[in-house]
N, C-alpha and C positions, 0 to 999 in steps of 0.2 A: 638685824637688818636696820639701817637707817631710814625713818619716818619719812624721809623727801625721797625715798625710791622708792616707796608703796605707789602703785599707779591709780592714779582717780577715775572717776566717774568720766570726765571729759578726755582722757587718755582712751579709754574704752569706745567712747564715743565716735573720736577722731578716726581708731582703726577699723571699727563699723563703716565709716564713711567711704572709707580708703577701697575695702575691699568691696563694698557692693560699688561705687565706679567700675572698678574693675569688671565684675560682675555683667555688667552692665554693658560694657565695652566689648564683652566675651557674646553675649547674647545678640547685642546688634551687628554684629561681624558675623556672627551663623546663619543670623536673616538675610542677612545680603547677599551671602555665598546663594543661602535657597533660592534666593528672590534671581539670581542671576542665572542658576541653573533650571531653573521654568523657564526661564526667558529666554533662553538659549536650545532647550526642548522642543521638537517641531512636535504638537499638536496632531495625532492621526486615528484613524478607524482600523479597528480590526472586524475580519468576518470570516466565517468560518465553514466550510461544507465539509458533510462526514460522511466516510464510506464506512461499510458495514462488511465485512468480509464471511465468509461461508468456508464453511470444512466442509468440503467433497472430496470424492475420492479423486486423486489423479489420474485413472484413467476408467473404462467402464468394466475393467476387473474382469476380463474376459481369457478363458483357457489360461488360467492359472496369471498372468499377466497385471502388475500395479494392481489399481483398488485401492490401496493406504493413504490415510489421512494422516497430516501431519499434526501437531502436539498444535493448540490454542499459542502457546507463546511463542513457538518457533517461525508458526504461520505469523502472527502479529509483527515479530524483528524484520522476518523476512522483508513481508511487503513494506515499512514503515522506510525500511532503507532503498528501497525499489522506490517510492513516492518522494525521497529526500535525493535522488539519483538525478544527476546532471543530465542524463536524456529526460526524464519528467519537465526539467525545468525549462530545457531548451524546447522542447516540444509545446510547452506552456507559455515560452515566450513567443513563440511564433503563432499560438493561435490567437493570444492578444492582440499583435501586431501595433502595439503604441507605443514601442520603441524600449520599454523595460527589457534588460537583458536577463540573461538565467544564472546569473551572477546576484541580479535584486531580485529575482522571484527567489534566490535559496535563503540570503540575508534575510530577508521579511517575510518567510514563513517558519510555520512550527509544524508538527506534526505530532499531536497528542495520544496515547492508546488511553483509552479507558479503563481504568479495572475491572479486571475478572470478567471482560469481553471483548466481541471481535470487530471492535468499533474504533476507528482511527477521528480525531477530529483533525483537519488541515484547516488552518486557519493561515492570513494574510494583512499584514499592513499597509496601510497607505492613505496617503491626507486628504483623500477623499473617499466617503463611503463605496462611491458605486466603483470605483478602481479595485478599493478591498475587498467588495463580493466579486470582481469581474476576475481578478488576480485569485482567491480561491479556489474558483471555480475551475479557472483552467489548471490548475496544480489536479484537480483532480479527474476533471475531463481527461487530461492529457495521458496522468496514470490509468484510467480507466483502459482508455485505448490502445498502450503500451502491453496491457496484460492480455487483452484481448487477442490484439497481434501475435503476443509470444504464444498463448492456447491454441490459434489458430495454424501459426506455425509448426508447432508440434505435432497437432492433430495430423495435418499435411503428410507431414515426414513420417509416422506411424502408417500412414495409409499409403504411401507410397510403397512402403517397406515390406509393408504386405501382399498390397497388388503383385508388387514382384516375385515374394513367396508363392503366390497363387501360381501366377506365369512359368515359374522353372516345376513347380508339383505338377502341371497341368502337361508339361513336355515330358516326365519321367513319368506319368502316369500314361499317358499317349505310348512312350515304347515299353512298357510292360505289357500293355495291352495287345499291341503288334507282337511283343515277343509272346506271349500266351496261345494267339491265335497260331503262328507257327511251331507251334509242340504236341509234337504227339500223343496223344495222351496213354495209349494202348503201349508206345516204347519208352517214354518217357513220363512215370505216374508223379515221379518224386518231384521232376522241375514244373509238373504241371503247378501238382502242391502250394509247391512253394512258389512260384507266378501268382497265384489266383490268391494266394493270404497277401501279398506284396500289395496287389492290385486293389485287395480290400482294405489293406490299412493306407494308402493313397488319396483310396475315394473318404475314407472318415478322415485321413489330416484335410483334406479341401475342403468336409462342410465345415469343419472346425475354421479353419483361417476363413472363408467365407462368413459366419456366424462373429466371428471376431471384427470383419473390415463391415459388414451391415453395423455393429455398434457403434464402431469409430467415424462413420460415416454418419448415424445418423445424431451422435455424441455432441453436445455442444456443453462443454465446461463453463459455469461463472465464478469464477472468482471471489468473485465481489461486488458489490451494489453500489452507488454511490446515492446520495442525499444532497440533491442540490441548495446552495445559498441555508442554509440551515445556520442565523446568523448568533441566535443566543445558545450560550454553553452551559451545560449542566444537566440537559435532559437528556436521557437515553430514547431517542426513537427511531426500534427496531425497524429495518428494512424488511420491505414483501420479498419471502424467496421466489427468485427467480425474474426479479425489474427492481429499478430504482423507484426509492419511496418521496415524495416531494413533498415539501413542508408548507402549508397552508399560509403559515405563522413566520414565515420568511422574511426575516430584516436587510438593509442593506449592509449595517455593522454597527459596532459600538464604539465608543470614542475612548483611546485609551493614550497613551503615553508613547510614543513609538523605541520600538528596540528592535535589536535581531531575535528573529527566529533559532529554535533547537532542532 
């Protein structure tokens, strides 16, 4: 190899130079993308209220009837999708009434399950705190009342269904009776028999269905519990069975970067 193609000291030097420009040029181009994308970032609050959900039985397990509780995770899909549910949202928009539709209450919320419990965090965005807790709140208020309706509903319908059972047992118990009193019993032993066994398995299906609609009647299902404005994440605080547990320690939200909601 020829002595004047050995590269010097200054040959090295130049292409040090060379590339840390470049370098350089690389690195203030990445700042300025970041610098433009905060800038362009609207600035917002998230807050978040958690409902606390409850294995009960589905109904009050009477004369053989429901009683099952469903599996911790099926319950948790269940409701999480019912809470992320376009009637939540509209219902949620409407009890805000400040003009958010349920288009922006689904985009800016989240609905989080906890592990290895029956605890939903609902959380909400928006560029000001008190909109973020006020926007949570009703995501959850509004699910609350959603469930309540549908338990109550059911219940209705179960006790309708039975009143009616009561009504027709209570008409064929009525002409058994009549037909018994018209039977001779000295000519006819057998139809007496079998009248008067008729008429006593009658009278135990009616305390039965009666013993069943006093449950249902006096049966109030909860669902779930809600935890209002509960604004810091990370702590588990179990709900009282049977009422909503209210957080002392309640923030309006914390300021985070806004995005959509899952």
């Amino acid at each position: 190899m020829d002595g004047d193609d050995t590269p010097t000291l200054a040959d090295y030097l130049g292409l040090i130079r060379r590339r840390f420009v470049i370098i350089a040029l690389a690195g203030v181009m990445g700042a300025l993308v970041g610098l433009a994308y905060l800038a362009k970032a609207e600035p917002g609050y998230e807050s978040t209220a958690r409902v606390v959900l409850e294995q009960v039985p589905d109904s009050p397990g009477i004369s053989g009837v429901g009683g099952g509780i469903s599996p911790a995770t099926t319950l948790t899909a269940t409701q999480r999708s019912i809470l992320r549910s376009d009637e939540v949202a509209q219902r949620a928009a409407d009890r805000l009434g400040d003009g958010a539709t349920a288009e922006q209450l689904r985009d800016y919320a989240a609905v989080e399950i906890l592990p290895d419990s029956l605890t939903m965090d609902v959380s909400y965005q928006a560029d000001d705190p008190a909109i973020a807790q006020a926007g949570a709140q009703a995501l959850v208020d509004s699910y609350l009342e959603l469930r309540t309706e549908q338990e109550e509903a059911r219940r209705s319908e179960v006790v309708g269904g039975l009143v009616a059972q009561l009504d027709d047992l209570n008409e064929a118990r009525d002409a058994t009776s009549k037909q018994l009193e018209d039977v001779d019993p000295d000519e006819n032993p057998t139809t007496e028999t079998v009248l008067a066994a008729q008429l006593n398995s009658q009278f135990a299906e009616e305390l039965k269905l009666k013993t069943e609609l006093t449950a249902w009647q006096r049966w109030t299902r909860r669902p779930a519990t809600g935890q209002p404005g509960v604004a810091a994440r990370g702590q588990h605080q179990p709900g009282r069975p049977g009422g909503a547990h209210r957080s002392d320690r309640s923030r309006p939200g914390r300021r985070v970067r806004r995005g959509a909601g899952s």
